[in-house]
C-alpha positions in Angstrom: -238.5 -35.7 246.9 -236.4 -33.7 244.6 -235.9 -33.1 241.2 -232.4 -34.6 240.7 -229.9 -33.8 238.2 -228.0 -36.8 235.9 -225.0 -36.6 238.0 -227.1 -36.7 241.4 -228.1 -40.8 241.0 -225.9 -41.9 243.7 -228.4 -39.5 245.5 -231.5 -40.0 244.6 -230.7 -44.0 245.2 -230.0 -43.6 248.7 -232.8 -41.0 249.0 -235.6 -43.0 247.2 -234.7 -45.6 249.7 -235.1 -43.4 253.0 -238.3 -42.6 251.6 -239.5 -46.0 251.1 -238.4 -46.8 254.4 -240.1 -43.7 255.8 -243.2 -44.8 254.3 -243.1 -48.1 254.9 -242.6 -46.7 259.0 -245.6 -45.2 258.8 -248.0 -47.6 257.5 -246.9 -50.1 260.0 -245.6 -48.9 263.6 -244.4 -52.3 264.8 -241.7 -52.0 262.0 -238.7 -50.1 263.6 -236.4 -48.7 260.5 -234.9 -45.6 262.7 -231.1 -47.4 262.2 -231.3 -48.1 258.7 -232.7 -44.7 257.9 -229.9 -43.2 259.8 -227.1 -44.7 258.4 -229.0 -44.2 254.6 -229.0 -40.4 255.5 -225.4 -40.4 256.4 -224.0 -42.1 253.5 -226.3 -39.5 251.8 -224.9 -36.6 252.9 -221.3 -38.2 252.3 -222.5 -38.7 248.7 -223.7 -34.9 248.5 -220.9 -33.6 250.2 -218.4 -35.6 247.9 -220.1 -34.7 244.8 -220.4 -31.2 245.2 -217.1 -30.9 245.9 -215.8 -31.0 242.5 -218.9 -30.4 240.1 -217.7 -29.3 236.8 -218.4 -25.9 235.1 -221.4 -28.3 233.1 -222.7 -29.6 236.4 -222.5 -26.1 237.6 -224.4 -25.1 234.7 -227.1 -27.6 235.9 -227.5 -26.4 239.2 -227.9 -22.7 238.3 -231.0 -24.0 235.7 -232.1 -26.5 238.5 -236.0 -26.0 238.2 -236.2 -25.5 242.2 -233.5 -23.1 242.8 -235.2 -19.4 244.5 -235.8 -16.7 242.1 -235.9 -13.1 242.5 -239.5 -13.2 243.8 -238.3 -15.5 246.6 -235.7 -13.3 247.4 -237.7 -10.3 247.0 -240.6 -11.7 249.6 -237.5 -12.2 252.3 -235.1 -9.7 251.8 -237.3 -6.2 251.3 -240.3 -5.0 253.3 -242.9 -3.0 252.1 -241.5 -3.4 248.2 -243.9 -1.6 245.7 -243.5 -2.9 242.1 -243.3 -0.4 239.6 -244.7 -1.6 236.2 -244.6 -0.4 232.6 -241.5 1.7 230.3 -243.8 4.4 229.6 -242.9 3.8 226.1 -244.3 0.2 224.8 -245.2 -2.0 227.4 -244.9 -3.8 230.9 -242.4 -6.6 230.7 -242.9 -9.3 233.7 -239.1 -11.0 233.1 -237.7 -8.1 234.5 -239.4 -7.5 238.1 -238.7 -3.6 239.5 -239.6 -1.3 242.3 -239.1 0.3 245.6 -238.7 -1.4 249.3 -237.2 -1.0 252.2 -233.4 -3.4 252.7 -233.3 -3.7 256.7 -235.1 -0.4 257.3 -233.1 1.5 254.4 -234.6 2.8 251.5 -233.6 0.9 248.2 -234.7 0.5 244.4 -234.6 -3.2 243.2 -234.4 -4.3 239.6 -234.3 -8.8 238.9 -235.1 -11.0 236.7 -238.1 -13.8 237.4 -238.3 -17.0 235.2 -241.1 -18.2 236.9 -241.2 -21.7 238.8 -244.3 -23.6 237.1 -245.5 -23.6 233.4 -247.7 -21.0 234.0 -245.3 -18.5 235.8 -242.6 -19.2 233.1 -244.7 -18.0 230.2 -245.6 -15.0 232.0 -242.1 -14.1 232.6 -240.8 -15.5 229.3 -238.4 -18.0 231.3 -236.6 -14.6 232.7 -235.3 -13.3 229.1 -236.6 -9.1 228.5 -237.4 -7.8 225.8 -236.5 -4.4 225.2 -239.7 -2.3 227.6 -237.7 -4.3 230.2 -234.6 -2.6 230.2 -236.1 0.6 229.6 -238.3 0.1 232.8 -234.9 -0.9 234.4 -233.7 2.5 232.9 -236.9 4.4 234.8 -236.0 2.5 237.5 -232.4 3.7 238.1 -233.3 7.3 237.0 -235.8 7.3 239.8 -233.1 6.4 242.3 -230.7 8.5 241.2 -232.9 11.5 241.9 -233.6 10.5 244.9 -230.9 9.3 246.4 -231.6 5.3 246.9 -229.2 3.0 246.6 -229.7 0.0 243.7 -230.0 -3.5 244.6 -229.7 -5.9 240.9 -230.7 -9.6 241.1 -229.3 -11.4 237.9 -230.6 -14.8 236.8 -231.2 -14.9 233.2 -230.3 -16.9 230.0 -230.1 -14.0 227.9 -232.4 -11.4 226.8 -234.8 -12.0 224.0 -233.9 -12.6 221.0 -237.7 -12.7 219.0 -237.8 -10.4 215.9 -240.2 -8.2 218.0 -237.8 -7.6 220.3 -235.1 -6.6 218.1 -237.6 -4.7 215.9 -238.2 -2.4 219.4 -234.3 -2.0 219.7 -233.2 -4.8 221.7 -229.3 -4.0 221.4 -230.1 -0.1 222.1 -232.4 -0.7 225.1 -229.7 -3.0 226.5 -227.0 -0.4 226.0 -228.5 2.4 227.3 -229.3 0.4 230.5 -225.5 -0.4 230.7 -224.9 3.1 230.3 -227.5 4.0 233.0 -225.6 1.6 235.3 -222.8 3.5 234.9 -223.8 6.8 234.9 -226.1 6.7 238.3 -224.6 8.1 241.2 -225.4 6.0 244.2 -224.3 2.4 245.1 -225.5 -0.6 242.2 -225.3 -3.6 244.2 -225.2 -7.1 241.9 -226.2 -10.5 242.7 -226.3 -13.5 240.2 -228.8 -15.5 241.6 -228.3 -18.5 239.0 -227.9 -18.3 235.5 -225.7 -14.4 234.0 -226.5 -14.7 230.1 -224.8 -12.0 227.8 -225.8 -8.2 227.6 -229.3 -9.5 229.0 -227.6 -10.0 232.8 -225.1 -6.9 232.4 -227.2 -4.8 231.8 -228.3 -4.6 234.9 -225.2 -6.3 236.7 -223.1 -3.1 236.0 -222.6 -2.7 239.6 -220.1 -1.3 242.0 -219.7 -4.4 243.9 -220.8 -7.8 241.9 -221.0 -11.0 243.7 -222.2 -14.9 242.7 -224.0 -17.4 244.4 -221.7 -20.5 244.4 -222.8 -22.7 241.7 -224.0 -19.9 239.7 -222.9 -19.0 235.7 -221.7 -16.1 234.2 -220.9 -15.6 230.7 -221.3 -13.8 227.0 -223.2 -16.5 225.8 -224.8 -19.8 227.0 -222.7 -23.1 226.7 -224.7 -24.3 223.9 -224.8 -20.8 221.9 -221.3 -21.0 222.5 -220.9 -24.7 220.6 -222.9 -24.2 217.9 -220.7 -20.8 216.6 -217.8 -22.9 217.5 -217.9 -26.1 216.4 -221.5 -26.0 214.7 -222.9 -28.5 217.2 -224.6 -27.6 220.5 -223.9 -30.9 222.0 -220.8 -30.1 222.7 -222.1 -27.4 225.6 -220.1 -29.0 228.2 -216.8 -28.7 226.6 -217.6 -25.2 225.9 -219.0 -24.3 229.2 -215.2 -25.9 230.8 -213.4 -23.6 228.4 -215.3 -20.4 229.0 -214.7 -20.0 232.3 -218.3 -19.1 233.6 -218.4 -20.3 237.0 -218.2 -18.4 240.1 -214.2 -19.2 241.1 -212.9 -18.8 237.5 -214.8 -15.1 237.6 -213.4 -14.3 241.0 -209.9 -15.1 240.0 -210.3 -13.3 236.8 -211.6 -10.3 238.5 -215.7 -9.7 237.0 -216.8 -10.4 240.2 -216.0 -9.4 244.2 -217.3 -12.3 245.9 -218.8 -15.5 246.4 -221.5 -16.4 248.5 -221.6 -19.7 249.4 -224.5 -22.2 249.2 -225.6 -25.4 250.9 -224.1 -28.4 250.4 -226.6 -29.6 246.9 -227.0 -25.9 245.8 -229.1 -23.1 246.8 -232.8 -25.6 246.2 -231.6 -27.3 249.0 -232.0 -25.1 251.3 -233.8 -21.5 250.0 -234.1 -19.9 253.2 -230.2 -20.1 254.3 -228.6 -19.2 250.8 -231.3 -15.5 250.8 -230.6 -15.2 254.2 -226.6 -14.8 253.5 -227.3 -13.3 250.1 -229.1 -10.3 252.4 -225.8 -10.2 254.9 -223.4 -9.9 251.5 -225.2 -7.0 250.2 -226.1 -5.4 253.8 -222.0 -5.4 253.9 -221.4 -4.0 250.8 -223.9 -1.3 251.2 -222.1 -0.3 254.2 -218.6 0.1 252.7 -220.5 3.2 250.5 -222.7 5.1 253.9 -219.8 7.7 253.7 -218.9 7.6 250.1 -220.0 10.5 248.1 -222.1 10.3 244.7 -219.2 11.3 242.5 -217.0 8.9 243.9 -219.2 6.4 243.7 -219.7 6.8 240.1 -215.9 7.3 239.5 -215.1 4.0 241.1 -217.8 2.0 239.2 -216.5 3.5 236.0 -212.6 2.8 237.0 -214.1 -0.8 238.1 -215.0 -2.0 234.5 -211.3 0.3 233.1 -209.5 -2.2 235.0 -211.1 -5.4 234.2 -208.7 -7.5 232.0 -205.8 -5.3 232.6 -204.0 -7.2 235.1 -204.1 -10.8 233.5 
């Protein structure tokens, strides 16, 4: 069973019944409930398919927080062989919401740098629900330096809320560690390659989403500030999240046609929980593509296209 959104109840009906029926199948053979379970699952999958069809930017917004959806440790255990996690800013501390280190992307050398949120209680704390303080981004910072010596390309998974905002964070230099990542982003010379995984919060995700080619996950989010942040400076009430979150334009085609982002990888029909394995599997053939289209680009034009990427955003509108 699943853990269902609000707007997923015609779902969860029709499931809750096919597992009833399963249940009941196997606790008694000489009950035969094949046919009814077959025509539950279809009008299931019509209800999913319908539904998903025209989630709003709020339902959207659910799906990218859905408990179950993959996180960067999912993604990292598929995607990269032999990954070595590199720990500590040399400065402060280690910070466990922002996950870095060295692996190998289909046989080629890369650095990785994501956010984890964790996917129990226990894992959450440790990773302070995905939100860095500042040691994060200055590991992030080690991290791209590290690459940029050597030459490796820069793969970025994104799924935050925002970074930290606890006043030992910002007593550490929150705003200056998240800058001077930015900067870094922009100033390496081989290929940043961006993925937001579920949730792009603020200065926390772009920090490390300053990439030459960006690219969303369907139902993911990607914005300056969370829906409910966003209501309470505008109308002083946080309940009105999901008429912010339809004016803000923060999902994955509103960003595409605005021009952040360069793609959209599509999930499976009930969002990327539904099916982990698939949605990693084509996250790994998106940035196996874009990689490609740099193999004969050189470092200073690499850099000089990232920069004239961000130059251009907005211009066109």
């Amino acid at each position: 069973m699943h853990n269902y959104l609000d707007f997923e109840k015609p779902i969860s009906d029709l499931e809750g019944k096919i597992h009833e029926l399963k249940k009941i199948a196997a606790e008694d053979e000489s009950i035969n409930t094949a046919d009814e379970i077959e025509r539950l699952e279809g009008r299931a999958r019509e209800a999913m398919v319908d539904i998903y069809a025209k989630l709003t930017p709020w339902q959207k917004t659910q799906v990218a927080r859905h408990p179950s959806r993959p996180h960067f440790q999912d993604y990292a255990k598929a995607l990269f062989d032999e990954f070595t996690p590199l720990a500590g800013d040399r400065k402060f501390a280690e910070d466990e919401a922002i996950q870095a280190g060295l692996g190998r992307f289909r046989g080629q050398p890369v650095a990785i740098i994501g956010q984890e949120k964790g996917n129990d209680t226990k894992s959450r704390i440790k990773h302070n629900f995905g939100s860095a303080r500042p040691e994060g981004y200055r590991k992030a910072i080690r991290i791209m330096e590290m690459a940029d010596r050597f030459q490796l390309p820069i793969i970025t998974l994104i799924d935050t809320a925002g970074a930290y905002p606890g006043i030992g964070a910002e007593e550490r230099g929150q705003a200056e560690a998240i800058a001077r990542s930015t900067e870094m982003c922009l100033n390496v010379r081989v290929p940043i390659i961006s993925v937001v995984l579920g949730e792009g919060g603020s200065g926390g995700a772009i920090a490390i989403a300053t990439g030459n080619r960006v690219y969303m996950l369907e139902h993911a989010i990607y914005s300056v500030i969370s829906p409910e942040g966003a209501a309470s400076i505008l109308w002083r009430d946080s309940t009105r999240a999901r008429e912010a979150a339809t004016n803000m334009k923060i999902t994955a085609e509103d960003l595409k046609a605005l021009g952040i982002i360069d793609g959209i990888i599509a999930e499976p029909v009930g969002g990327a929980h539904r099916d982990p394995d698939a949605v990693i599997y084509a996250t790994g053939n998106v940035i196996d593509d874009a990689l490609a289209q740099f193999a004969q680009t050189s470092p200073d034009d690499i850099r000089s296209e990232r920069r004239q990427k961000y130059l251009n955003i907005g211009r066109n509108l």
